[in-house]
Gaussian input, Z-matrix of N, CA and C with variables (Angstrom, degrees):
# hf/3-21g

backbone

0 1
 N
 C     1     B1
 C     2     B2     1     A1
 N     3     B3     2     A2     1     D1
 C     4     B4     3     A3     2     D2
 C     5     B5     4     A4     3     D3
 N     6     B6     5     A5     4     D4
 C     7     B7     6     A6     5     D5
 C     8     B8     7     A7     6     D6
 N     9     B9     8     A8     7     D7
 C    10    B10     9     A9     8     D8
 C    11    B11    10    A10     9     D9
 N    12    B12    11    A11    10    D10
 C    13    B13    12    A12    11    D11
 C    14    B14    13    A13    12    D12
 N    15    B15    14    A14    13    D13
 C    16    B16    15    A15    14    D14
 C    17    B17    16    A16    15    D15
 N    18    B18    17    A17    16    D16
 C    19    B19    18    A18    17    D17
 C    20    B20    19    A19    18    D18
 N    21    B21    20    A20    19    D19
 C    22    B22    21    A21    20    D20
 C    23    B23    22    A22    21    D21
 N    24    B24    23    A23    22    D22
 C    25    B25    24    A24    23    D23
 C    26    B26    25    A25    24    D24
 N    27    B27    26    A26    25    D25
 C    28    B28    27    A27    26    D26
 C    29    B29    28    A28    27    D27
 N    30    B30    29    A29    28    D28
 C    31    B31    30    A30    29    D29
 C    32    B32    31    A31    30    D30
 N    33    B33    32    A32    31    D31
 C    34    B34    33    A33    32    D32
 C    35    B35    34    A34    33    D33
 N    36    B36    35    A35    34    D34
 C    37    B37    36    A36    35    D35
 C    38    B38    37    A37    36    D36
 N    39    B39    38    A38    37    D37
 C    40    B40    39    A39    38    D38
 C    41    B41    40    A40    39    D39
 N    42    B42    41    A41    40    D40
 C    43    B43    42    A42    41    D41
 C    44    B44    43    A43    42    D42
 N    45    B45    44    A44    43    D43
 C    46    B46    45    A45    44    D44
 C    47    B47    46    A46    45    D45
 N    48    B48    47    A47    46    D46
 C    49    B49    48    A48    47    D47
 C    50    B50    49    A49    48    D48
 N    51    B51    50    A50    49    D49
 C    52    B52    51    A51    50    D50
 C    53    B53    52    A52    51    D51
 N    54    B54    53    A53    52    D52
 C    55    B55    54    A54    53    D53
 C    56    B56    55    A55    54    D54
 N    57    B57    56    A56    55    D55
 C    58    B58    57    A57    56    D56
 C    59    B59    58    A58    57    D57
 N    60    B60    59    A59    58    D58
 C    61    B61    60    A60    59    D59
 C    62    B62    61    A61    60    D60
 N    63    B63    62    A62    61    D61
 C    64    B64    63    A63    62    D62
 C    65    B65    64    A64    63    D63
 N    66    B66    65    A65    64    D64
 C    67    B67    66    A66    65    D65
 C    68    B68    67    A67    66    D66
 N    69    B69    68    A68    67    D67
 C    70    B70    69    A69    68    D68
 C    71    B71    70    A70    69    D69
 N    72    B72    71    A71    70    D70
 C    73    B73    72    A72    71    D71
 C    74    B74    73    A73    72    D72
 N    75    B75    74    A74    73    D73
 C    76    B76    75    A75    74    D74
 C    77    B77    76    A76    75    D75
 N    78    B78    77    A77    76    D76
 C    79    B79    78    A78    77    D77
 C    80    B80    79    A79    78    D78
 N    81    B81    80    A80    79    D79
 C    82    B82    81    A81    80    D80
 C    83    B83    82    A82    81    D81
 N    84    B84    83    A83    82    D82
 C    85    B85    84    A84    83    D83
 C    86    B86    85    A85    84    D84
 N    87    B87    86    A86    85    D85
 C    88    B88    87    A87    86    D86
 C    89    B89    88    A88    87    D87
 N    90    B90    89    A89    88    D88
 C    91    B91    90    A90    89    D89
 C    92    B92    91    A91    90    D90
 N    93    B93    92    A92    91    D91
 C    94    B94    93    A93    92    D92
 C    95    B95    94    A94    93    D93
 N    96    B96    95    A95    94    D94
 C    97    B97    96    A96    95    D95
 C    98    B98    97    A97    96    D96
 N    99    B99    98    A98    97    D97
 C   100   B100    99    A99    98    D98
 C   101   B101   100   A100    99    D99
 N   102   B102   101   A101   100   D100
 C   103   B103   102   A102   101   D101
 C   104   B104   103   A103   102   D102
 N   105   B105   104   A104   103   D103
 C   106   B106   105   A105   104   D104
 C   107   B107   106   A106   105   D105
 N   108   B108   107   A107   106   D106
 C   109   B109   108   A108   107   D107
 C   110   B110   109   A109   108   D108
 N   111   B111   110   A110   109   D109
 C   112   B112   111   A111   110   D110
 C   113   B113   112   A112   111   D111
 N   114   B114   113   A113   112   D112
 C   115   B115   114   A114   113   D113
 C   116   B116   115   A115   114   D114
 N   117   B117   116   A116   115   D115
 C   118   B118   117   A117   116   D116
 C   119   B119   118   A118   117   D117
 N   120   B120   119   A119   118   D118
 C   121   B121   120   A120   119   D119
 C   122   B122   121   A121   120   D120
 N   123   B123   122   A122   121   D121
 C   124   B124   123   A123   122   D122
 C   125   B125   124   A124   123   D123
 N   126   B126   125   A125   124   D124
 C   127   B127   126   A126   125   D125
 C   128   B128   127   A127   126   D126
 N   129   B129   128   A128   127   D127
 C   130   B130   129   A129   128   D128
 C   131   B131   130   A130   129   D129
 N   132   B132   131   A131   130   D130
 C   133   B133   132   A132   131   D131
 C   134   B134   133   A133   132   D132
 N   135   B135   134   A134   133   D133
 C   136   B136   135   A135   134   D134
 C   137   B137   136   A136   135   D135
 N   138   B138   137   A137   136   D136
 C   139   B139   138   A138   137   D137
 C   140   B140   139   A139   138   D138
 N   141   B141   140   A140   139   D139
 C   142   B142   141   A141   140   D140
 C   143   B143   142   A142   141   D141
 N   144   B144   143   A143   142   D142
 C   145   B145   144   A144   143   D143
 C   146   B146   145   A145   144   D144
 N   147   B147   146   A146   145   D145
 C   148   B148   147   A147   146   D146
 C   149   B149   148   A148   147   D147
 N   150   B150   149   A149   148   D148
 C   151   B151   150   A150   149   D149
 C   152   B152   151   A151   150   D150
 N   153   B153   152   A152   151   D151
 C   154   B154   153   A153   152   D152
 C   155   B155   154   A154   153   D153
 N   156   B156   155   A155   154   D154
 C   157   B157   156   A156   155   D155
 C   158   B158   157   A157   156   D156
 N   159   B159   158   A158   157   D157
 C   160   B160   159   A159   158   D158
 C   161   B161   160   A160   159   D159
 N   162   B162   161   A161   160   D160
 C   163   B163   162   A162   161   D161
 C   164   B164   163   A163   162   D162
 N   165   B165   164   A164   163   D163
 C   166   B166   165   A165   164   D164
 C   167   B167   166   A166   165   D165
 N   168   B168   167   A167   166   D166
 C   169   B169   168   A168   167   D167
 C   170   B170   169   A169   168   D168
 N   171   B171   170   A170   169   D169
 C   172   B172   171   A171   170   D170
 C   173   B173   172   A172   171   D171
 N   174   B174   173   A173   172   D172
 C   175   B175   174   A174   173   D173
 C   176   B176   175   A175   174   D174
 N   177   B177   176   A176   175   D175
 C   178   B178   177   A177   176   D176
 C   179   B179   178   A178   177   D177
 N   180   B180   179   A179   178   D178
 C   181   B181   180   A180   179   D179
 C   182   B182   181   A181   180   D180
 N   183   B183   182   A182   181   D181
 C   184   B184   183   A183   182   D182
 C   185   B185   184   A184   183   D183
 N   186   B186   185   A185   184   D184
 C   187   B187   186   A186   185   D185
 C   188   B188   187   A187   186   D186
 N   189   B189   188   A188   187   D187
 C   190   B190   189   A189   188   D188
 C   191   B191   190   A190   189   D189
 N   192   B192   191   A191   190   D190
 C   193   B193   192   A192   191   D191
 C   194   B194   193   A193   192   D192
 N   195   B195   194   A194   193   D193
 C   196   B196   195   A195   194   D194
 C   197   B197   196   A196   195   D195
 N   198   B198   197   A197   196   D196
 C   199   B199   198   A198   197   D197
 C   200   B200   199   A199   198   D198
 N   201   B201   200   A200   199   D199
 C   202   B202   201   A201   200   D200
 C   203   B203   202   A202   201   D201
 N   204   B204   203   A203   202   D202
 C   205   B205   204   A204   203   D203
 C   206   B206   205   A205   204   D204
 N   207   B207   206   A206   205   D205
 C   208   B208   207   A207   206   D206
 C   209   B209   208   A208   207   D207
 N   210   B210   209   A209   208   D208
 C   211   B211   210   A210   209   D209
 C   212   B212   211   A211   210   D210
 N   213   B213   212   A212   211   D211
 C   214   B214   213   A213   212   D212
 C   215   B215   214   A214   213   D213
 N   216   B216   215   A215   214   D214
 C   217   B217   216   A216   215   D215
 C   218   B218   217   A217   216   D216
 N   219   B219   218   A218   217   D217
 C   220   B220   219   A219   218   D218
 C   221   B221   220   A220   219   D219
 N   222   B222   221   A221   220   D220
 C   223   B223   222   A222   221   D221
 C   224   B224   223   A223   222   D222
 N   225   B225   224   A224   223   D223
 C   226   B226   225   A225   224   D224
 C   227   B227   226   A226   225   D225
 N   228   B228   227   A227   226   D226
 C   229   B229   228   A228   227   D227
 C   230   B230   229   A229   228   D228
 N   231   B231   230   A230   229   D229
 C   232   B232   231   A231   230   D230
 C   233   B233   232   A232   231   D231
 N   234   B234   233   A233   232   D232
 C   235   B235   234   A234   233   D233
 C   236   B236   235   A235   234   D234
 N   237   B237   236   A236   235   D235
 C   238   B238   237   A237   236   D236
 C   239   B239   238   A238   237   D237
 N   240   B240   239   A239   238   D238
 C   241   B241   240   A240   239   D239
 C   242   B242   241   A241   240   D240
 N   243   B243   242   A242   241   D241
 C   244   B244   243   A243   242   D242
 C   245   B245   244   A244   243   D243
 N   246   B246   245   A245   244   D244
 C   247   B247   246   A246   245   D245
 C   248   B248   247   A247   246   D246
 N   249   B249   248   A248   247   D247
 C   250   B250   249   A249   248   D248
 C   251   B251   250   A250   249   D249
 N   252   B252   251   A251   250   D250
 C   253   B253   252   A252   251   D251
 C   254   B254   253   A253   252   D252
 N   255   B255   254   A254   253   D253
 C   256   B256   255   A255   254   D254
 C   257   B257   256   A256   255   D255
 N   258   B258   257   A257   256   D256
 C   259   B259   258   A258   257   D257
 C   260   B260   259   A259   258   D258
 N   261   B261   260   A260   259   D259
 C   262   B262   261   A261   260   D260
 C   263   B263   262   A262   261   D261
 N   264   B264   263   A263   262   D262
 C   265   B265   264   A264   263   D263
 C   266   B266   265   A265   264   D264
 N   267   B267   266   A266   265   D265
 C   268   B268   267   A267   266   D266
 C   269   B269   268   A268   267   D267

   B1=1.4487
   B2=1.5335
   B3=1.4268
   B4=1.0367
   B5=1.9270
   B6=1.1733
   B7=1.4450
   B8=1.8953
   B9=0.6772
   B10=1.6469
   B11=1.2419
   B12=1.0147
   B13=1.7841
   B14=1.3507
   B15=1.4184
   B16=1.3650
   B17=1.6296
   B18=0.8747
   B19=1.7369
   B20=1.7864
   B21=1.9533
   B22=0.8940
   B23=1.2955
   B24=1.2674
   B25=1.5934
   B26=1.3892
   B27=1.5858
   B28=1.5354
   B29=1.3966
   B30=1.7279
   B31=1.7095
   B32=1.1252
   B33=1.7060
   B34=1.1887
   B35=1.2239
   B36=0.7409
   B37=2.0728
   B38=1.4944
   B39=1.2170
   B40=1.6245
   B41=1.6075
   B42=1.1745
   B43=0.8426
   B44=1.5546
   B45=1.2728
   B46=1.7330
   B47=1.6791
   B48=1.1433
   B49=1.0141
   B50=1.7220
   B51=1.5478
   B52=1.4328
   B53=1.1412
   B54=1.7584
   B55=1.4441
   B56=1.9572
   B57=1.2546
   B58=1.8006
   B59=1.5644
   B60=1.2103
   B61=1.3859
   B62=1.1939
   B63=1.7046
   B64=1.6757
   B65=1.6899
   B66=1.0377
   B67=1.9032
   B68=1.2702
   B69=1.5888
   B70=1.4048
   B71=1.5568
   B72=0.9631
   B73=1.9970
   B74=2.0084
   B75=1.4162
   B76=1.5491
   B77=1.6060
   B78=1.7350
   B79=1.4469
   B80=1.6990
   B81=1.4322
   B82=1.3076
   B83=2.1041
   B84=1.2104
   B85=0.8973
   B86=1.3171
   B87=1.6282
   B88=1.4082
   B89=1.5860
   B90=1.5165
   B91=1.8051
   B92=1.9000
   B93=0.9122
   B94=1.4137
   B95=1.5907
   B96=0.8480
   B97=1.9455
   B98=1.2344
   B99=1.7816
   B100=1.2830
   B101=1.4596
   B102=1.8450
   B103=1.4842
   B104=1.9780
   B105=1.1035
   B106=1.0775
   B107=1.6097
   B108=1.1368
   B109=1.9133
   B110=1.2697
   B111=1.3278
   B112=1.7923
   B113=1.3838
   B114=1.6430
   B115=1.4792
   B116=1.6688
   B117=1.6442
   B118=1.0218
   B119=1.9073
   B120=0.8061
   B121=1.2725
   B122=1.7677
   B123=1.9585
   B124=1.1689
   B125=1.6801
   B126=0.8645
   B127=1.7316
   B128=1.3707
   B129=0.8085
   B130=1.8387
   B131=1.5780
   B132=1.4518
   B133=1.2359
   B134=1.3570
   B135=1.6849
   B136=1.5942
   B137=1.0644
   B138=1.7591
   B139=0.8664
   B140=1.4363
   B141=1.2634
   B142=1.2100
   B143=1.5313
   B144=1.8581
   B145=2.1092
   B146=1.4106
   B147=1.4954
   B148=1.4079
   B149=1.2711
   B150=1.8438
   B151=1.7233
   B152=1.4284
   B153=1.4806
   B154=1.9815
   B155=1.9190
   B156=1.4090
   B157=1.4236
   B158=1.4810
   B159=1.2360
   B160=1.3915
   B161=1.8694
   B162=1.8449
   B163=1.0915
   B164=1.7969
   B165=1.6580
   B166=1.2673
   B167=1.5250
   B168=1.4220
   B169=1.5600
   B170=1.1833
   B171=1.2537
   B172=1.9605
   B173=1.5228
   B174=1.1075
   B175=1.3066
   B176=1.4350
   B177=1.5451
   B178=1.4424
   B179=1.6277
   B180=0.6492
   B181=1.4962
   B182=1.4944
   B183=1.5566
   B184=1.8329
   B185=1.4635
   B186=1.0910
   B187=1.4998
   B188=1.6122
   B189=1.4305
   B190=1.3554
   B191=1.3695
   B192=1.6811
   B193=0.7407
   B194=1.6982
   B195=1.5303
   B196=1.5000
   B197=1.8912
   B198=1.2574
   B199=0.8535
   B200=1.5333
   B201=1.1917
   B202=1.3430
   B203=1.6888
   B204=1.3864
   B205=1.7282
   B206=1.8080
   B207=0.7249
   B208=1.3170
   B209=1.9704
   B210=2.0879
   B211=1.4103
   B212=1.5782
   B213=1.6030
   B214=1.6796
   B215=1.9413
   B216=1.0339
   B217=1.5859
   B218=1.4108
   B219=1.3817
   B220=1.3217
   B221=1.9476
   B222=0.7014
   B223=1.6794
   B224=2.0357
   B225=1.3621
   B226=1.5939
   B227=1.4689
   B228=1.0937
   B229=2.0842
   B230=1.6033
   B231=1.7681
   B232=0.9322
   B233=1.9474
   B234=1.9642
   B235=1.2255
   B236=1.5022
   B237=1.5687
   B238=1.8291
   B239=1.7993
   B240=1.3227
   B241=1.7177
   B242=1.2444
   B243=1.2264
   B244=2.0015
   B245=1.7611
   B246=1.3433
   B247=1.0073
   B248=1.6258
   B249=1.5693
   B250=1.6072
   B251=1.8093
   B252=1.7331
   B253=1.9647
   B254=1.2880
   B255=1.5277
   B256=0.9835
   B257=1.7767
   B258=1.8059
   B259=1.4753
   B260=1.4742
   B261=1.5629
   B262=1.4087
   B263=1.6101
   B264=1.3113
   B265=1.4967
   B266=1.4283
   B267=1.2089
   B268=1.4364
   B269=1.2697
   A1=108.25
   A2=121.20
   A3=119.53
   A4=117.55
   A5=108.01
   A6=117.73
   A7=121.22
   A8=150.31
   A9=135.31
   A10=124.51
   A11=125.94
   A12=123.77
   A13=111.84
   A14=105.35
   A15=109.08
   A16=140.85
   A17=108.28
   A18=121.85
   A19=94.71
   A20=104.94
   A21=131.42
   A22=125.71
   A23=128.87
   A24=132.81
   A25=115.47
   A26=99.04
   A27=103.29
   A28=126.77
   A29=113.31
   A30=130.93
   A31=90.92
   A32=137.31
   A33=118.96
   A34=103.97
   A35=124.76
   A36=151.07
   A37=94.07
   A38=119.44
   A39=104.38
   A40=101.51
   A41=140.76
   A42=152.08
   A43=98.71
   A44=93.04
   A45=99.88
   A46=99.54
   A47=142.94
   A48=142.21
   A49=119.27
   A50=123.73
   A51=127.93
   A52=76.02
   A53=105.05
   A54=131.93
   A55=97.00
   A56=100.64
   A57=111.50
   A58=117.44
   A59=106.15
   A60=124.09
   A61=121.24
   A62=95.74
   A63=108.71
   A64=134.25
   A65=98.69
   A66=118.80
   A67=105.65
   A68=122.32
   A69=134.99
   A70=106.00
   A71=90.53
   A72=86.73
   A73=109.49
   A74=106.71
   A75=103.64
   A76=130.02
   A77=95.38
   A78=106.54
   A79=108.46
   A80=113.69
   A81=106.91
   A82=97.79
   A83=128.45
   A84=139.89
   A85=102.64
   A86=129.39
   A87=100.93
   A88=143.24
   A89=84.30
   A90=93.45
   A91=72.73
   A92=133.55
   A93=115.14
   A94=112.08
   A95=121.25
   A96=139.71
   A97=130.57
   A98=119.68
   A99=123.85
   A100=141.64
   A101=103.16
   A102=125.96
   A103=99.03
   A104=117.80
   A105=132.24
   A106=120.15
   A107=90.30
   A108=116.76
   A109=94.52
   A110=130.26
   A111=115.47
   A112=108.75
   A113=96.92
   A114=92.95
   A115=137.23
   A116=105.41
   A117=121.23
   A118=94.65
   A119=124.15
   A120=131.55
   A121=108.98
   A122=110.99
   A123=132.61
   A124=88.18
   A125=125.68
   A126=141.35
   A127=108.62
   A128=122.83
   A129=123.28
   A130=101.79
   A131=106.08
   A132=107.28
   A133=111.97
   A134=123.98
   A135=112.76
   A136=138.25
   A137=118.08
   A138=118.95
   A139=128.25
   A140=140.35
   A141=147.87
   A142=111.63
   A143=81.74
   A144=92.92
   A145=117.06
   A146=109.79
   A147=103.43
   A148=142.53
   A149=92.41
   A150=92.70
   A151=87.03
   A152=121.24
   A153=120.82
   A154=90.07
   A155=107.65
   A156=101.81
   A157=141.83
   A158=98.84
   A159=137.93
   A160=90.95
   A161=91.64
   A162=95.64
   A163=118.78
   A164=120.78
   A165=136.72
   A166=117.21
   A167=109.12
   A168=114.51
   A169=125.20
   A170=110.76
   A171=116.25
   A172=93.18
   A173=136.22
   A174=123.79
   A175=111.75
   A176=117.62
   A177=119.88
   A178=121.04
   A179=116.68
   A180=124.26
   A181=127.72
   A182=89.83
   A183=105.42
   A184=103.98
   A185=119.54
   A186=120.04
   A187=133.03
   A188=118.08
   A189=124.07
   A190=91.59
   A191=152.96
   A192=126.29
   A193=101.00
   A194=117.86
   A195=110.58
   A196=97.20
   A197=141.64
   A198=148.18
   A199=107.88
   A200=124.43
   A201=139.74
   A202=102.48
   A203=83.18
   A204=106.34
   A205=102.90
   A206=121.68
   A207=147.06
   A208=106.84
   A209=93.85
   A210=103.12
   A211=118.13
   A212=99.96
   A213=104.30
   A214=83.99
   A215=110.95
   A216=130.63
   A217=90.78
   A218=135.27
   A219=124.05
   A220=80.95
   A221=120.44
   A222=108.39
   A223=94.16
   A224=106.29
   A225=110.04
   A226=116.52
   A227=131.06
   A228=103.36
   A229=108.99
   A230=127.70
   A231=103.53
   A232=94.54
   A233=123.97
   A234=117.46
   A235=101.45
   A236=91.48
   A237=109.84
   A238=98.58
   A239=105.26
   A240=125.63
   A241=105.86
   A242=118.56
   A243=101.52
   A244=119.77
   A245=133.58
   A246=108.83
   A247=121.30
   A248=78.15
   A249=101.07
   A250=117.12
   A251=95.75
   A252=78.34
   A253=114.16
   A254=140.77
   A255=113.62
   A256=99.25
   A257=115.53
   A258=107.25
   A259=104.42
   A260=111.00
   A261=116.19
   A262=126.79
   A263=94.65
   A264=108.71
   A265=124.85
   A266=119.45
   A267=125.67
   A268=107.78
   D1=131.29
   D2=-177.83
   D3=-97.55
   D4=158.39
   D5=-159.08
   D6=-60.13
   D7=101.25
   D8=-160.64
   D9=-52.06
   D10=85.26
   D11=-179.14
   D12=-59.65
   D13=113.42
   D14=167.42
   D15=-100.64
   D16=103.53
   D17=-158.93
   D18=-101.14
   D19=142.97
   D20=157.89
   D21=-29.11
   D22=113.76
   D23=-172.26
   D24=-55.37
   D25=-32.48
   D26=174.50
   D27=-68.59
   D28=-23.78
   D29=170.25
   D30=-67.18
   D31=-80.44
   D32=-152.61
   D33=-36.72
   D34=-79.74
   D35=-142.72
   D36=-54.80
   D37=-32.33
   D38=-179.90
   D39=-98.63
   D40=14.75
   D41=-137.15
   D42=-128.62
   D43=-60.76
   D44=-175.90
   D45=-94.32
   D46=-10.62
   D47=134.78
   D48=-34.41
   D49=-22.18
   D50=-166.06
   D51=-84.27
   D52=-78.64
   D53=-161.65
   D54=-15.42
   D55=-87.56
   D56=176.98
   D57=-20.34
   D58=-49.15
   D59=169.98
   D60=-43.01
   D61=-79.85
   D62=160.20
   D63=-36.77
   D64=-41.16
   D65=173.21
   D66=-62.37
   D67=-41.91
   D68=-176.88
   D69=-64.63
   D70=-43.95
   D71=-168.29
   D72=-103.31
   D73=3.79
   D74=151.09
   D75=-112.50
   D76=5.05
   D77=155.68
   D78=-82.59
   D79=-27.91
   D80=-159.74
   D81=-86.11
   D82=-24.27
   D83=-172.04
   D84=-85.31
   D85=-43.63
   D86=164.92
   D87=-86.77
   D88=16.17
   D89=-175.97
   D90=-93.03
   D91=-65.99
   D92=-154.94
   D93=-73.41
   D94=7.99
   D95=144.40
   D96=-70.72
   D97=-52.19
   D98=130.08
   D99=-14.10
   D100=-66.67
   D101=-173.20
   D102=-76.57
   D103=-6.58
   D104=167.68
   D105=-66.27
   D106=-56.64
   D107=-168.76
   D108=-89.26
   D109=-27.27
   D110=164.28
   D111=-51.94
   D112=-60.36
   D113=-164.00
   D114=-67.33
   D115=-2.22
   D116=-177.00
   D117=-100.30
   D118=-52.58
   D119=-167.61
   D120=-63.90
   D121=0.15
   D122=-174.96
   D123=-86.42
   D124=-36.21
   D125=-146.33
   D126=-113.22
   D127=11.39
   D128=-163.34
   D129=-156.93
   D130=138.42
   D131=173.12
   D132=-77.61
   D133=163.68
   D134=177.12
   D135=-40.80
   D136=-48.86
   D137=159.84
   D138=-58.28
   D139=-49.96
   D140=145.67
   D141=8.19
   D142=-88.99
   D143=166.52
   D144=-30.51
   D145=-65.77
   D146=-172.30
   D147=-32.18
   D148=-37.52
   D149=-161.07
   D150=-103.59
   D151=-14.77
   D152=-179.96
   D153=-54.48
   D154=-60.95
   D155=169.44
   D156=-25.31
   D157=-69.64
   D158=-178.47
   D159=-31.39
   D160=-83.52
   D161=-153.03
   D162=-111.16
   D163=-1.58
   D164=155.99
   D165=-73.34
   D166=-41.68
   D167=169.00
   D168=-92.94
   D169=-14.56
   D170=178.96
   D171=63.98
   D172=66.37
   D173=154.02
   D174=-153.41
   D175=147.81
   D176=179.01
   D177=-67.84
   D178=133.03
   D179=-173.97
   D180=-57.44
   D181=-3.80
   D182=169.64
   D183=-111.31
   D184=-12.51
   D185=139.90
   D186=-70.56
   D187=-27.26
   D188=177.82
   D189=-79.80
   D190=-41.30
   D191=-146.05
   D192=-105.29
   D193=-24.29
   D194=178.24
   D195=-62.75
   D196=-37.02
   D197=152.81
   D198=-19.10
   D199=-67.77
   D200=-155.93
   D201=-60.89
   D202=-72.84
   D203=156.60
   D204=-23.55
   D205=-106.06
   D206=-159.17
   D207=-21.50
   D208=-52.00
   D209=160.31
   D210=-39.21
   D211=-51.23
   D212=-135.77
   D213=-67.31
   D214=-39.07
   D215=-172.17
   D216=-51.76
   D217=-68.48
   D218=-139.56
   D219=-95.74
   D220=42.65
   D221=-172.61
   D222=-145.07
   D223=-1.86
   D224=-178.34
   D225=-100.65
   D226=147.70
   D227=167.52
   D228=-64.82
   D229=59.38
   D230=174.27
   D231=-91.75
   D232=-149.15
   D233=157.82
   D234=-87.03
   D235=149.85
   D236=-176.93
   D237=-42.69
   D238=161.13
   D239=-178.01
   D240=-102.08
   D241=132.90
   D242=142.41
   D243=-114.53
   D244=173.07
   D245=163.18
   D246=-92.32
   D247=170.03
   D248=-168.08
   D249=17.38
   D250=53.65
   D251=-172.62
   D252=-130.82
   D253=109.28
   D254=-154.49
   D255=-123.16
   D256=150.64
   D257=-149.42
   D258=-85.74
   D259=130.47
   D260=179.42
   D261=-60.51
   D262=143.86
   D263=-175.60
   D264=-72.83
   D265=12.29
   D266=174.53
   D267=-107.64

């Protein structure tokens, strides 16, 4: 069992205040990464996309498309998205 580090209430709190922050602006960066890959993937045949993906974007294509997803979501009147975050129960 390891020892309890105890840190200033005031560190946490600004701390997880970043964190929130941070989450905010790499949700907001991959909807406009997404809204990116729509619009190219508007212009390109599938295959095309794929490998523009593949190997111009370095990313897997089940990543380009949860991406895609994620745009089309925050771009609908549904409630705003974040990624992968879901709000804790405590």
């Amino acid at each position: 069992m390891s020892p309890q580090v105890m840190m200033p209430a005031a560190e946490l709190h600004e701390s997880a205040r970043r964190v929130r922050l941070l989450h905010q602006m790499a949700t907001e960066h991959a909807i406009d990464i997404g809204r990116e890959l729509i619009r190219i993937e508007a212009n390109l045949s599938h295959r095309a996309f794929a490998a523009w993906v593949r190997k111009a974007c370095e990313l897997k294509m089940r990543t380009a498309r949860e991406l895609m997803k994620l745009a089309r979501g925050a771009d609908s009147n549904t409630p705003p998205v974040a990624l992968r975050s879901q709000p804790s129960q405590a």
